[in-house]
LUMMAR-795936 format. One record per residue (C-alpha): residue in one letter; x, y, z. Coordinates in Angstrom, 3 decimals. Layout:
N
{'a', {X, Y, Z}}
...
//
This chain:
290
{'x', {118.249, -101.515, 17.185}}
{'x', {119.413, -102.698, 20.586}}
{'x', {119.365, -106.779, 20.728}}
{'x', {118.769, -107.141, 16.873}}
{'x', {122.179, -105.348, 16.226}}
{'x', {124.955, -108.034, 15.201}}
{'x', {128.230, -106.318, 15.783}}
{'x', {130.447, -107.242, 12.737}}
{'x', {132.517, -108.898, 14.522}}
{'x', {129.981, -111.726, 15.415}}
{'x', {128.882, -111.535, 11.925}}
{'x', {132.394, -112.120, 10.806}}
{'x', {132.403, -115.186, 13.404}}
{'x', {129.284, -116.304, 12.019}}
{'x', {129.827, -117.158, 8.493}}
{'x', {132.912, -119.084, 9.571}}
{'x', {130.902, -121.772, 11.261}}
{'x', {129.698, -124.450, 9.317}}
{'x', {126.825, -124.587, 7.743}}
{'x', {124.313, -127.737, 6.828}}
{'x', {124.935, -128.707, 3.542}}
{'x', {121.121, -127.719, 1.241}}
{'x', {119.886, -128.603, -1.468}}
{'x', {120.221, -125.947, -4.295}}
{'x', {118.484, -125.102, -7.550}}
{'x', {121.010, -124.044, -10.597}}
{'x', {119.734, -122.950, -13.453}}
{'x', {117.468, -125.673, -14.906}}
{'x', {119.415, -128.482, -12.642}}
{'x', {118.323, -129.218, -9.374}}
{'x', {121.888, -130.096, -7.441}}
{'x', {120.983, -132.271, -4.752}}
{'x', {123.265, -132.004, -1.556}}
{'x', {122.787, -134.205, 1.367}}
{'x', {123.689, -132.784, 4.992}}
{'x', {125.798, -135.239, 6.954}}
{'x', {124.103, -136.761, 9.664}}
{'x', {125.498, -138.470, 13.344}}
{'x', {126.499, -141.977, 11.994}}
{'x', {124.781, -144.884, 13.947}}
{'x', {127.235, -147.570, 15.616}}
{'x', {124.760, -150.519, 15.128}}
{'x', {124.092, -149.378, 11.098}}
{'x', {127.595, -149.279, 10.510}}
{'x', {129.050, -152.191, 11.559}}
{'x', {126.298, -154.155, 9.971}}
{'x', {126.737, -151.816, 6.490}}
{'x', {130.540, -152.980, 6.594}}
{'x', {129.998, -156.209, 7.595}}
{'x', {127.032, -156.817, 4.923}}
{'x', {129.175, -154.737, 2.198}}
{'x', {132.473, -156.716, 2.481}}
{'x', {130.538, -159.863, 2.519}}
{'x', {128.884, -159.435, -0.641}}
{'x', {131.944, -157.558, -2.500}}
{'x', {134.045, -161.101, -1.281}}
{'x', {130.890, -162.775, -2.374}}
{'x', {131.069, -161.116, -6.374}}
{'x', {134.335, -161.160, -6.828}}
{'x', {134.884, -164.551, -5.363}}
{'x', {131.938, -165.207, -8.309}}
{'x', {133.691, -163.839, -10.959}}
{'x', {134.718, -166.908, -13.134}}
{'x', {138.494, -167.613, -12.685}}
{'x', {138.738, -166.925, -16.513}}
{'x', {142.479, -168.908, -16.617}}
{'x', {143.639, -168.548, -19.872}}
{'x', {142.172, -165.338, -20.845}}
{'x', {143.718, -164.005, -17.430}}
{'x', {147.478, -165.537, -18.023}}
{'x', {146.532, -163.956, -22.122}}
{'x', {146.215, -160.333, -20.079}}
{'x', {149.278, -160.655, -17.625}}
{'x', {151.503, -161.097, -20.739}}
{'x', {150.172, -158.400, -22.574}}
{'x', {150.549, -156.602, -19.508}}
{'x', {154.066, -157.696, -19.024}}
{'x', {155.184, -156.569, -22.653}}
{'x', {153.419, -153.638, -22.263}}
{'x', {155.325, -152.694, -19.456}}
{'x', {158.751, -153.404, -21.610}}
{'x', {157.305, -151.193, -23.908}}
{'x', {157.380, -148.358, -21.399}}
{'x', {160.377, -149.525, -20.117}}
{'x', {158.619, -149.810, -16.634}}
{'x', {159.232, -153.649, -16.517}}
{'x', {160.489, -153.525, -12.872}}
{'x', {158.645, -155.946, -10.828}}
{'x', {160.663, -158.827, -11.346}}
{'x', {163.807, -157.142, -10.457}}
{'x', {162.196, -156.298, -7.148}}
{'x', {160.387, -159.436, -6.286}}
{'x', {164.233, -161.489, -6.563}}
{'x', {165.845, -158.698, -4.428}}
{'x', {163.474, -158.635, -1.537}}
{'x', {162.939, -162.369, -1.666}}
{'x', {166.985, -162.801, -1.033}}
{'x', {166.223, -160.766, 1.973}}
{'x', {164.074, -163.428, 3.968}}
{'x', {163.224, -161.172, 7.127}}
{'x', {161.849, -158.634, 5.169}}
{'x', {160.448, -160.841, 1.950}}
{'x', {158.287, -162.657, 5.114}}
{'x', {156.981, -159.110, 6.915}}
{'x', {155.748, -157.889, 3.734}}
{'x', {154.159, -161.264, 3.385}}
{'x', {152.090, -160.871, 6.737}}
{'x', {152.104, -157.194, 5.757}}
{'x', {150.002, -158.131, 2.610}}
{'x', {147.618, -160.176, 4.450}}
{'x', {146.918, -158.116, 7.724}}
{'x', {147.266, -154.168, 6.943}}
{'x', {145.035, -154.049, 4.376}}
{'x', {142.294, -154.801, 6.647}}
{'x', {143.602, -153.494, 9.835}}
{'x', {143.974, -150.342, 8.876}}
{'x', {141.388, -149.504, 6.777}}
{'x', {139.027, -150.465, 9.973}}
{'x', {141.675, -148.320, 12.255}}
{'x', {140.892, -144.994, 9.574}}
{'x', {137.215, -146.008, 10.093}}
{'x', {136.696, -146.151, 13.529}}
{'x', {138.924, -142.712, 13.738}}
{'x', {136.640, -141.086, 11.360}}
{'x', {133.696, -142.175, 13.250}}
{'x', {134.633, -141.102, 16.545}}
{'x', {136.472, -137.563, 15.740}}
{'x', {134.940, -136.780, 12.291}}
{'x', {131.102, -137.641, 12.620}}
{'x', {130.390, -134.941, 9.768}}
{'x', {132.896, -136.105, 7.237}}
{'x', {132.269, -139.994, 7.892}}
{'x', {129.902, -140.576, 5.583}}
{'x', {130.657, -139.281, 2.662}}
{'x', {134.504, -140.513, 3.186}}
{'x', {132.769, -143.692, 3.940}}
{'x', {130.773, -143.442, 0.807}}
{'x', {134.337, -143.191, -1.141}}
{'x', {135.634, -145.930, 0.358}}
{'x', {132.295, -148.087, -0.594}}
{'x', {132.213, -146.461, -4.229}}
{'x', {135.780, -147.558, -5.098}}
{'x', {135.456, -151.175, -3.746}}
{'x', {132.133, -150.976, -6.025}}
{'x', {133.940, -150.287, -9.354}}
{'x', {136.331, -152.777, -8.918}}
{'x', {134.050, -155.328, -9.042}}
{'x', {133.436, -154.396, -12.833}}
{'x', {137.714, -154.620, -13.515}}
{'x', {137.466, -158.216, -11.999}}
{'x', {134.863, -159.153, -14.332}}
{'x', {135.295, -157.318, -17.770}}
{'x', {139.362, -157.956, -17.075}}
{'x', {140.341, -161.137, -15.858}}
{'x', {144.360, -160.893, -14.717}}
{'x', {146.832, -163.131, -13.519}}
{'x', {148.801, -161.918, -10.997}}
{'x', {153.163, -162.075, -11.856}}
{'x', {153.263, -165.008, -9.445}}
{'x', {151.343, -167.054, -11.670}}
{'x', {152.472, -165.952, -14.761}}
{'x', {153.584, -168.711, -17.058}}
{'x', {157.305, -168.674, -17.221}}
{'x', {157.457, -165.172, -15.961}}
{'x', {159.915, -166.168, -13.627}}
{'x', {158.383, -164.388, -10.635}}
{'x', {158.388, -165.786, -6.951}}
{'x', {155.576, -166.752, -5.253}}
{'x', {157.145, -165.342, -1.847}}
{'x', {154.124, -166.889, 0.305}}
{'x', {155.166, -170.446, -1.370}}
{'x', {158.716, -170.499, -0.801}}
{'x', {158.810, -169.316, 2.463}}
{'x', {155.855, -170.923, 3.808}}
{'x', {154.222, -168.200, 5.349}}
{'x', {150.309, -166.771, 5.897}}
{'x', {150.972, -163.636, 3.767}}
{'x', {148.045, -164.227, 1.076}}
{'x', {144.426, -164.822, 0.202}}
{'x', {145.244, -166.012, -3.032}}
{'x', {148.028, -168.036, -2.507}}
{'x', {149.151, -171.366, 0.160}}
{'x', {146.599, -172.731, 2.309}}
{'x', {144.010, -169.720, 1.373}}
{'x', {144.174, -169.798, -2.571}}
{'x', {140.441, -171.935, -3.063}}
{'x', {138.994, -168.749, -0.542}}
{'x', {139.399, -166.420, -3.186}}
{'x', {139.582, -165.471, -7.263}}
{'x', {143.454, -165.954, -8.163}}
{'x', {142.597, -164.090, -11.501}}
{'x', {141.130, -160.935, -10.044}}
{'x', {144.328, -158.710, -10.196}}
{'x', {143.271, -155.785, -11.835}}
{'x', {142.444, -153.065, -9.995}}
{'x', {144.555, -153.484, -6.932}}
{'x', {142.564, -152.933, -4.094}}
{'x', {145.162, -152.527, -1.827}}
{'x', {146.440, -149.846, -3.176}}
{'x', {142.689, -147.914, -3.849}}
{'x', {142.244, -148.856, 0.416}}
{'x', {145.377, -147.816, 1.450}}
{'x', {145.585, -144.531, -0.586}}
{'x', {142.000, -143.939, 1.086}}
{'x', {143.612, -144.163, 4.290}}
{'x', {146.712, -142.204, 3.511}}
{'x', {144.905, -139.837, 1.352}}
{'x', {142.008, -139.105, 4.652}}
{'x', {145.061, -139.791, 7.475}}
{'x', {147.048, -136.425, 5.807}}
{'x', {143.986, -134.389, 5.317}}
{'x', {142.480, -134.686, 8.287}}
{'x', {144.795, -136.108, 11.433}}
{'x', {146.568, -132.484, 12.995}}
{'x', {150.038, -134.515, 13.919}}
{'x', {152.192, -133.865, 11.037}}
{'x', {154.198, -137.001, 11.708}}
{'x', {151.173, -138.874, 11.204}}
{'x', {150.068, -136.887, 7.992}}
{'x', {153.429, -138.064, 7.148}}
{'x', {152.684, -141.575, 8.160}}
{'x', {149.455, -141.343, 5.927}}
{'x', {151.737, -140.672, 2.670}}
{'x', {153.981, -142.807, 2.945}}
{'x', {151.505, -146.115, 3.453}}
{'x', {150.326, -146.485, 0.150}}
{'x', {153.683, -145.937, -0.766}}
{'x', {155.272, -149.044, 1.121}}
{'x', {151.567, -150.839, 0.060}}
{'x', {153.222, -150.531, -3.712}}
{'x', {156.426, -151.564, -3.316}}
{'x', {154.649, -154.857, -0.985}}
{'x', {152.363, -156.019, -3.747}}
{'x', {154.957, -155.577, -6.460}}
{'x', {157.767, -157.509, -4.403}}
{'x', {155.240, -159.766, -2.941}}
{'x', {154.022, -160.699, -6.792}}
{'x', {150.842, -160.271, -6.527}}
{'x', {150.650, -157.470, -8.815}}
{'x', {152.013, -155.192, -11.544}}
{'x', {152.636, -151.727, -10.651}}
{'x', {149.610, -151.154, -13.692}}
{'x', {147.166, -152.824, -11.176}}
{'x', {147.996, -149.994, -8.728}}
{'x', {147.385, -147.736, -11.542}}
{'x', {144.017, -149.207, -11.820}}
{'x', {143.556, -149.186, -7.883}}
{'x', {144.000, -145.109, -7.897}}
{'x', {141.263, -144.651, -10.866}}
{'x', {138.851, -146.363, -8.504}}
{'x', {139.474, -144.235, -5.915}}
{'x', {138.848, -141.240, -8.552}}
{'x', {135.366, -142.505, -9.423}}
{'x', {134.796, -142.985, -5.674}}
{'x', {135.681, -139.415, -5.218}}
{'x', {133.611, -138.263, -7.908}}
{'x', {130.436, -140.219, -6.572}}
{'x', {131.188, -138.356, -3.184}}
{'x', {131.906, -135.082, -4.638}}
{'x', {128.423, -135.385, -6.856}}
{'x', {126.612, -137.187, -3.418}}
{'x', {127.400, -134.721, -1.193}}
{'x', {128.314, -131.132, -2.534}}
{'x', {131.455, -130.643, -1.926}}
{'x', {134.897, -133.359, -1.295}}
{'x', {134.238, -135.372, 2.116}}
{'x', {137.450, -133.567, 4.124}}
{'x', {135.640, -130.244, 2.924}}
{'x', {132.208, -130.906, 5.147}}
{'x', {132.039, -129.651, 8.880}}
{'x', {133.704, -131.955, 11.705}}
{'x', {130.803, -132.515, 13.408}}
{'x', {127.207, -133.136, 12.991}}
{'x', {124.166, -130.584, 14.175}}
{'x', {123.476, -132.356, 17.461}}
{'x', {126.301, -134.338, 17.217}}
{'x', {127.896, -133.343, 20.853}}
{'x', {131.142, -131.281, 20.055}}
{'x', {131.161, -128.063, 18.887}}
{'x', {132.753, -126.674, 16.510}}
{'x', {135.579, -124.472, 16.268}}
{'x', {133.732, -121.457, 15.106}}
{'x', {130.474, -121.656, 17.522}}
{'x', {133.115, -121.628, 20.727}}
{'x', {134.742, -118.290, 19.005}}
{'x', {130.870, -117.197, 19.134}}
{'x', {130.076, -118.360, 22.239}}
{'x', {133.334, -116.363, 23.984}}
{'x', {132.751, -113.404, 22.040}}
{'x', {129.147, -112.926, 23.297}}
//
């Protein structure tokens, strides 16, 4: 017996560290499972840069389909009576009265969006190595499918509606809070409303922020920005509450594409990487225990 004996207390120690995720054969299906791997610096910036380049690229593409677009926001709009969920306008005329605020959700609408999305990147990269792939691969799967909802579903946003009497807050107060609106509006697709993106990024974010970050007042922090990101694009009128809707069944399919991708939901994978520098939480138990 002697050095081939595993006490069952290292056992017990062993099957809590993470293993590399296999492929797997299931009865007449072969499951295919990739193992994360270290993510390369150089490779992703490029990916990102490359992959939000051509997704402006499409979407900026898609033909600004005008009257079938303003056709959609109405139906939209009654729709919304229907449910009596017809809110937006109420909230777009109270937070515009308020001009401090009406102008940070402005620059909020045209800064956090990106800023944070990068912030949740670079975080993931640098203390999740094992899970930033495939959370990276959700991010990339969502932005994807949206592309389709621009192009099979042309929408105007509220702001544009024809006498819909919405505020165009970036208009009347002159500020830099819009791609689609002031100074910016020829740089991108006014019609492309549907899904919200802003939501499907920043529920990414607050979705990976509470699962993963071990502060709870920044788990916190994580749930509650997609929450102010709805209440910005609906006061901001730039969309209907049924674009966010649209926004979180992206992120679904994104999900999904992970889930399939990888084995197993992206927060679910090990930390780290085989190789990948820090160990994990199980190998030091080992390591003291020996």
């Amino acid at each position: 017996m002697g050095d081939t004996t595993v006490t069952e207390a290292e056992d017990r120690t062993q099957a809590a560290v993470p293993q590399p995720v296999t492929a797997s054969r299931g009865p007449g299906l072969l499951h295919r499972m990739r193992a994360p791997r270290r993510p390369r610096l150089w490779f992703e910036i490029l990916l990102i840069a490359v992959s939000y380049w051509t997704y402006s690229l499409i979407r900026n593409a898609v033909p600004e389909q005008r009257a079938e677009a303003l056709r959609n926001a109405d139906w939209i709009w009654k729709a919304e009576h229907t449910l009596g969920l017809a809110f937006e306008r109420s909230v777009n005329h109270a937070v515009d009265s308020v001009t401090w605020l009406i102008v940070g959700m402005n620059y909020y609408y045209a800064t956090l969006h990106f800023v944070v999305t990068l912030g949740v990147l670079v975080w993931l990269y640098r203390s999740h190595p094992g899970r930033y792939a495939a959370t990276r691969t959700v991010l990339f799967a969502t932005t994807g499918v949206a592309l389709l909802g621009y192009y099979l579903y042309p929408l105007a946003p509220p702001r544009l509606m024809t006498g819909g009497g919405f505020i165009d807050t970036v208009l009347v107060h002159e500020t830099w809070g819009s791609m689609a609106s002031g100074d910016l509006k020829d740089m991108s697709n006014q019609y492309a409303a549907m899904p919200s993106m802003h939501i499907g990024w920043s529920l990414w974010c607050g979705l990976t922020i509470f699962a993963l970050a071990s502060v709870p007042w920044v788990r916190v922090l994580g749930l509650l920005y997609p929450a102010a990101t709805l209440v910005v694009i609906v006061a901001t009128a730039n969309h209907f509450w049924l674009d966010a809707v649209g926004g979180l069944l992206c992120l679904a399919f994104g999900y999904g594409v992970a889930r399939v991708w990888y084995g197993a939901l992206p927060y679910a994978l090990p930390q780290t990487v085989p190789g990948g520098g820090e160990p994990t939480r199980g190998s030091r138990l080992l390591r003291r225990r020996r």
